[in-house]
Residue, then its C-alpha position, 0 to 999 in steps of 0.5 A: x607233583x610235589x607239595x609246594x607254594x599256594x599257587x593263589x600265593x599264600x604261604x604253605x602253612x599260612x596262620x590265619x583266621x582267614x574267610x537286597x532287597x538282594x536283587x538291587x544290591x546285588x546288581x550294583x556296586x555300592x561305591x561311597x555307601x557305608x554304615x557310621x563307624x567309629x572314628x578310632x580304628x585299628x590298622x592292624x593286619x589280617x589274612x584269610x584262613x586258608x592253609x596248607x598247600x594247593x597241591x597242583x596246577x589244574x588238575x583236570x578233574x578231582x582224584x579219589x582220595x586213594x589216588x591223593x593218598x599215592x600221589x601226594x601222601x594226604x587224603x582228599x573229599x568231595x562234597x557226598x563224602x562230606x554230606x555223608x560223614x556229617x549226616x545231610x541226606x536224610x536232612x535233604x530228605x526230608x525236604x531241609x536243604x536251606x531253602x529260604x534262607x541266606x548265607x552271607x560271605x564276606x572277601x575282599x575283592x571276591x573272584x570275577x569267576x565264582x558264578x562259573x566256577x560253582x557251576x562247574x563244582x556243582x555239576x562235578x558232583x552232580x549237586x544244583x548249582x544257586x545264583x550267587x549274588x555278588x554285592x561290591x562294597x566300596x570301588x573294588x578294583x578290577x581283578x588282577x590274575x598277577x596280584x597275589x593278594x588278589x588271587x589268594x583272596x580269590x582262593x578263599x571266595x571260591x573254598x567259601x562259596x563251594x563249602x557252603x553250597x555243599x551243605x546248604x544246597x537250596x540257600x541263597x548265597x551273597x558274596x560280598x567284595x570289599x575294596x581293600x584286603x584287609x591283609x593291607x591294613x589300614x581300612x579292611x577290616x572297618x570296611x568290612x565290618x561296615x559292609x556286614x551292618x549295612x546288609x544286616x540293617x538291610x534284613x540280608x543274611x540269616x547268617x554270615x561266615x568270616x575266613x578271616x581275622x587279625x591276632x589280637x595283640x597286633x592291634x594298637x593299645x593291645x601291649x598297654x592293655x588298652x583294648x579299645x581298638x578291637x571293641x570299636x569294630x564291634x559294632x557289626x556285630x552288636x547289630x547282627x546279635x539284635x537283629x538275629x543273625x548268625x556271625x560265624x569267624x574261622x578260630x585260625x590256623x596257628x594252633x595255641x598261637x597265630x601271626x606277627x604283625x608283619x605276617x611272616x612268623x608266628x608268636x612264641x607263647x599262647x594268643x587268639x585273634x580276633x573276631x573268632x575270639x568275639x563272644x557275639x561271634x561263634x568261633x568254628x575250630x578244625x577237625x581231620x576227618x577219617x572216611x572211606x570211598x563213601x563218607x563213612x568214618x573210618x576212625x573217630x575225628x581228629x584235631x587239624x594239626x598238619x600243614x596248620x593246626x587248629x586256632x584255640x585257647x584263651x583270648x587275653x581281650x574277652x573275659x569269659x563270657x555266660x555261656x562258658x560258666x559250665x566250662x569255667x574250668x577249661x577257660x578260666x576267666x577269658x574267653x576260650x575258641x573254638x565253639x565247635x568244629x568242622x572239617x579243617x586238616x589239609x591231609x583230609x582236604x576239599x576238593x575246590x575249583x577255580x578258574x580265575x587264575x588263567x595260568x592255573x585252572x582246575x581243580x585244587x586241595x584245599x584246607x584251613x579253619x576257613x574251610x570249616x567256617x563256611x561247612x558250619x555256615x550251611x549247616x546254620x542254614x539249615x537249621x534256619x529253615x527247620x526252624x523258619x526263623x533266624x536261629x541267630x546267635x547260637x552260643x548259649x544253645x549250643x553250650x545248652x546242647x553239649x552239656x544236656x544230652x550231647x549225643x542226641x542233640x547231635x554234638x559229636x565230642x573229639x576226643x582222641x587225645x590229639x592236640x593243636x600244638x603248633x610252631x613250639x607253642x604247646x597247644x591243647x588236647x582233645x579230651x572228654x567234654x569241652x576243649x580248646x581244641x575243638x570246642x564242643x566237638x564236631x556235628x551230626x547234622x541229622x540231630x543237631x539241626x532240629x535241636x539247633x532249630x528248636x532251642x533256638x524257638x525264643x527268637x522266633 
C-alpha cells in the first residue's frame, strides 16, 4: 500500500492546529442554546491538527511496528507502548486511572460511530472501554460518509477520544459536536467557543483538549495590528481559567509556520496560530518517539518533523506572558508555544480505529499535534484525580517544575538537536532547556503527576 491521501480526506501534510448535569446534556441536542458572545467575530478559517497520511484502507487489525516498518517504511504504536514510554502502569497501579474526573473534546460534527468505535480500540488492546457522552451544540447535521469535511472531522474525533482513553482509562469523557466546521469559517470558531463556556459554567469538564486552530494573521485587523478579532473570542477561556480548568490546544502541524488563509499553502516566513498561541491556554508540541516491542525507549525522543513538523515560535498577538519571564531568552518579548509535548510524528504514529466511513473500516495510522493534545488531556486527568481537585490552569507549575528539579518532577527535556523546520521557513532546534521545538520537553507521568497535582494545591 503506498503513502497516499488521507482517505478521511485531509491533505498529506496537512498544517493545523486541528483537535451535564452530564447525563441531560449529554442525552440531548442543545439546538438554539448558546452562551452571550461578543458581537465582532472573526471568519477566518481553521482545520483540525491531523497530519500525515492514513496509510491504509481498513486494515483488518493493528500491525506491529516491525511490520509498519517493512511495509510502509514509518513505525507505528498502540496504546501499552504508549503507557510504558510515558510511565502509566504504575500510576495505574496505584489506583490514578482519572477516575472522577472529565475531559471534554471539542469537534465539529463528531462521528455517528464513536461509542463503537472506542469499543472496539478498547477490546484490541484489552484496555475497559468508558461511555462517551456525546453533547450536540447547536443542529449539527446528519452524518454524511461522502462529506470530506465530515469524515475528516470524524477522523479527528475518534484519534481525540482514543488518545485520551489510552491514558486516562477511568476518566469521563464528553464529546462535544458543533454545528459547523470551523474549516468553513464564518461561525465555527464562536460556536465553539460558546459550547466550551456554557459547559464550563455548567461545572462539565476538568479539562478540555482542542485539535483545532487558525493562523493568527488570517484573522481580520491582523495586517493593520488590530488584534481584536482573536481577543473577542477569548471569552471561554477567561471563564475556564476562573473556574479551573484546564484548556489545552494542538501547537499545530507547520512547524515555525502554518497555513494561508485559503488552507492550501503555507506562509513563507515565521507565524503562530491561535488558540495554542493563547497564554490562558497550554499549548501541546509534537515529539517522534524511539520505542521497541515493549514501549522502552530505544533513543531519546525527537522533534516531530516528518509528514508535518511540530507548531513553535513566537506569536506576534500575545507578548510574553509571566510564566515564561524565566525563559525570556528563548521567546523575547511574545509569547513563545509549545509548553510541553507529546507523541505527534506520523513515522511513530498511533494506531486508531474507525468505522464511520462505510467504505473504509478498520484500522489506521494516525499522527499530528492533534494527537499529542488529547495524550496530555489524560495525563491532566490523572493529575486531577491525585490531587482531587481541578489542577486548572497549569502554565505557572509547569514552568515552576522545569526549572526547579526538572527530572524529578518528571519534565523529560528533548534535546537531541532536531528541529521543526518546515516548508522553507527555518524553525527551531531542541536544545538544553526550554525551546520553541518542544516547549519544556516531554513527561514522566510517574513523576509529573504528583508534582502537577501538588503544585497545583492552591486551587484546591
Amino acid at each position: 500500500m503506498h503513502i497516499a491521501r488521507n482517505r478521511r480526506g485531509l491533505a498529506a501534510s496537512t498544517a493545523a492546529t486541528a483537535t451535564l448535569a452530564v447525563a441531560a446534556l449529554a442525552t440531548a441536542p442543545l439546538a438554539g442554546v448558546t452562551s452571550a458572545a461578543p458581537a465582532a467575530v472573526p471568519l477566518t478559517k481553521a482545520v483540525p491538527a491531523i497530519a500525515g497520511h492514513t496509510l491504509a484502507r481498513d486494515v483488518p487489525s493493528p500491525l506491529t511496528s516491525a511490520q509498519c516498518e517493512a511495509k510502509w517504511h514509518i513505525a507505528c504504536y498502540n496504546p501499552l507502548q504508549y503507557r510504558t514510554a510515558y510511565n502509566l502502569n504504575s500510576l495505574y497501579r496505584k489506583g490514578i486511572t482519572g477516575k472522577g474526573r472529565t475531559i471534554v473534546i471539542v469537534d465539529s460534527f463528531g462521528s455517528p460511530t464513536i461509542q463503537h468505535d472506542l469499543d472496539v480500540y478498547s477490546k484490541q488492546f484489552g484496555l475497559h472501554s468508558t461511555k462517551v457522552k456525546v453533547v450536540k451544540w447547536g443542529h449539527v447535521p446528519a452524518f454524511d460518509p461522502k462529506n470530506a469535511d465530515m469524515t475528516g472531522w470524524a477522523g479527528e474525533s475518534t484519534l481525540d477520544v482514543e488518545m485520551a482513553h489510552a491514558v486516562a482509562p477511568d476518566a469521563k469523557i464528553v464529546l462535544v459536536e458543533t454545528a459547523v466546521a470551523e474549516t468553513e469559517g464564518v461561525t465555527g470558531l464562536p460556536e465553539m467557543m460558546n459550547a466550551e463556556k456554557y459547559l464550563i459554567d455548567h461545572g462539565v469538564g476538568d479539562v478540555i483538549t482542542q485539535s483545532f486552530g487558525a493562523t493568527e494573521n488570517t484573522f481580520p485587523g491582523f495586517d493593520k495590528g488590530d488584534f481584536s478579532s482573536i481577543k473577542k473570542l477569548r471569552y471561554a477561556f477567561q471563564d475556564a481559567n476562573r473556574k479551573h480548568v484546564t484548556v489545552l490546544a494542538s501547537s499545530g502541524d507547520g512547524g515555525a509556520t502554518d497555513s494561508t488563509a485559503d488552507g492550501k499553502g503555507y506562509y513563507d516566513k515565521p507565524v503562530n496560530s491561535w488558540p495554542s498561541s493563547d497564554p490562558l491556554v497550554t499549548s501541546i508540541g509534537g515529539t517522534q518517539l524511539h520505542l521497541n516491542v515493549k514501549g522502552n525507549r530505544v533513543t531519546p525522543d525527537s522533534v516531530y518533523n516528518d509528514y508535518g513538523a511540530g507548531g513553535g515560535g513566537q506569536s506576534h498577538v500575545f507578548a510574553r506572558p509571566s510564566f515564561q519571564n524565566g525563559v525570556k531568552s528563548v521567546v523575547g518579548a511574545q509569547r513563545g508555544t509549545p509548553d510541553v509535548s507529546m507523541a505527534a510524528a506520523v513515522n511513530g504514529g498511533a494506531w486508531v480505529y474507525g468505522s464511520y466511513d462505510p467504505t473504509a473500516i478498520g484500522w489506521d495510522v494516525y499522527g499530528g499535534t492533534s494527537e499529542a493534545s488529547p495524550l496530555f488531556s489524560g495525563i491532566v486527568a490523572l493529575a486531577d484525580q491525585a490531587a482531587g481537585h481541578r489542577v486548572g490552569n497549569i502554565n505557572d507549575a509547569l514552568y515552576a517544575l522545569a526549572k526547579h528539579g526538572a527530572k524529578s518532577n518528571g519534565i523529560v527535556d528533548v534535546n537531541d538537536g532536531t528541529n521543526n523546520t518546515y516548508e522553507g521557513v527555518t524553525g527551531y532546534t531542541a536544545v538544553n532547556g526550554y525551546d520553541m521545538a518542544t516547549g519544556v520537553g516531554t513527561v514522566d507521568a510517574l513523576r509529573f503527576v504528583p508534582a502537577l497535582a501538588k503544585a497545583s494545591r492552591r486551587h484546591g
